[in-house]
Structures are given as structure tokens and as C-alpha cells.
N, C-alpha and C positions, 0 to 999 in steps of 0.2 A: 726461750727461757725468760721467767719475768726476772724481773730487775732486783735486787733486794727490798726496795721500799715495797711496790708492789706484793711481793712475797710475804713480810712483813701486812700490810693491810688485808689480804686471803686470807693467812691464817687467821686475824683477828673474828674475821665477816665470818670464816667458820667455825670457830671457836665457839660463839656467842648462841645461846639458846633463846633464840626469837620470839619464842611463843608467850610471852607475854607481853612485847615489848609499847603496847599500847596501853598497855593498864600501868606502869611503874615506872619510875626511873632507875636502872639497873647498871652496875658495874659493867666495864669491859672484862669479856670472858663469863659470863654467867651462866650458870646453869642452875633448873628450878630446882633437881634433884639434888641438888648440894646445898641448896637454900631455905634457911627455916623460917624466913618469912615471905614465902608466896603464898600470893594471894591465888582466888579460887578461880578466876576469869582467867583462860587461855584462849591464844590461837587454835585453829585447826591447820594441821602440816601444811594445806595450801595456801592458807593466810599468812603463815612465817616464811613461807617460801617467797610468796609477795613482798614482804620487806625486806628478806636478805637480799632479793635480785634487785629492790629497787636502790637499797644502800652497795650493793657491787657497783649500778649502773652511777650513781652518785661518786663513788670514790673513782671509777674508771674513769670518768666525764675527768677529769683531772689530771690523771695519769696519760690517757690518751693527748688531751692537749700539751703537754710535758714530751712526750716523746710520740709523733707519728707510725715508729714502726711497733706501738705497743700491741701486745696479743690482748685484743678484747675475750677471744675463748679462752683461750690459756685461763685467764684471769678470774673468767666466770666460774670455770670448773674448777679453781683454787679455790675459791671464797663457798663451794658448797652448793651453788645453784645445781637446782636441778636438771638433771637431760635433758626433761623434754622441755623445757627453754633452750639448752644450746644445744640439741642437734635434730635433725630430721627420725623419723623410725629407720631409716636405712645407716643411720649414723651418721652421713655426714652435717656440718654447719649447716644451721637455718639460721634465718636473716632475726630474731628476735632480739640478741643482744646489742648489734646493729644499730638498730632500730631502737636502741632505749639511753643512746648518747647523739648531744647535737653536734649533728655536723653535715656539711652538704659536700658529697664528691670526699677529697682529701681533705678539707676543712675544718678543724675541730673549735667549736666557737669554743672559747676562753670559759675559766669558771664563773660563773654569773655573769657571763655575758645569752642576750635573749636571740634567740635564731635569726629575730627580723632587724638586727643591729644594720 
């Protein structure tokens, strides 16, 4: 079960309607549908999928150094990423979310800290 912070930062990462988030700077919690000044440039669902999982992998990176026995999927599937980054077609965990925090073994390098410290 995640933690309250973590739970807390999920909600946020899902809340938040990504699809434009390269063209504006937008409130936390946005959505375009509610918004009467977006603009005409959006993502495509897999391009905002790209920046929610990279801003999960960002705030995990944190959390995970913060406490070792943290749920990287738990966390993924909170904040909204999609399946098929966290699991295989048979369902279970694939290595991608893993794979998108540094750490070597048990390891979890520090927040800005660089793998080759």
C-alpha cells in the first residue's frame, strides 16, 4: 500500500491532462476540457503517456530513494501509466518501470545524484 505522500503525488500525476503540456505552462490538475484558453497544439495519447510515465519515473526516483520497500508498480498504476509499460500481455510485471529509476542491485542513487557517482 503506498504511503500517503506517494498517494498524494498519483493522484496528482493522474489528475493532470498531459496532452498539451509541452506547448503551455499549466496549473496542477488541468484539464483542456475545462479550459477556455487552450491552445490548438496537443499531444497524441502516446506522447502524454510519455510524460506522465516520465514525471511518475521522476517523482518515484525520489520516493523510492526515501524508502527501499517502495511499490514502484503500485505507484505506476496510481499516477495513471499505462499497462502496457507496467505489465507483460500475460499480466504479470515487466521490467520497464524498473528500468526508468537509477539504481544498481538494492541501490537507489539519491535525487540528482548521476549513476557513475
Amino acid at each position: 500500500m503506498l504511503n500517503r505522500l506517494a498517494t498524494e503525488f498519483a493522484a496528482e500525476i493522474a489528475n493532470h491532462d498531459w496532452s498539451d503540456a509541452p506547448y503551455r505552462l499549466d496549473r496542477a490538475g488541468h484539464h483542456r476540457d475545462q479550459d477556455s484558453n487552450r491552445g490548438k497544439e496537443v499531444l497524441t495519447d502516446v506522447e502524454a503517456d510519455c510524460i506522465r510515465t516520465n514525471v511518475m519515473w521522476v517523482t518515484a526516483q525520489v520516493l523510492k530513494h526515501a524508502d527501499p520497500n517502495f511499490d514502484l508498480h503500485e505507484f505506476a498504476v496510481a499516477c495513471g501509466v499505462p499497462r502496457r509499460y507496467t505489465h507483460t500481455k500475460s499480466g504479470g510485471r515487466n521490467g520497464t518501470i524498473e528500468a526508468g529509476i537509477r539504481m544498481v542491485g538494492d541501490y537507489v542513487y539519491p535525487p540528482g545524484g548521476a549513476m557513475d557517482e
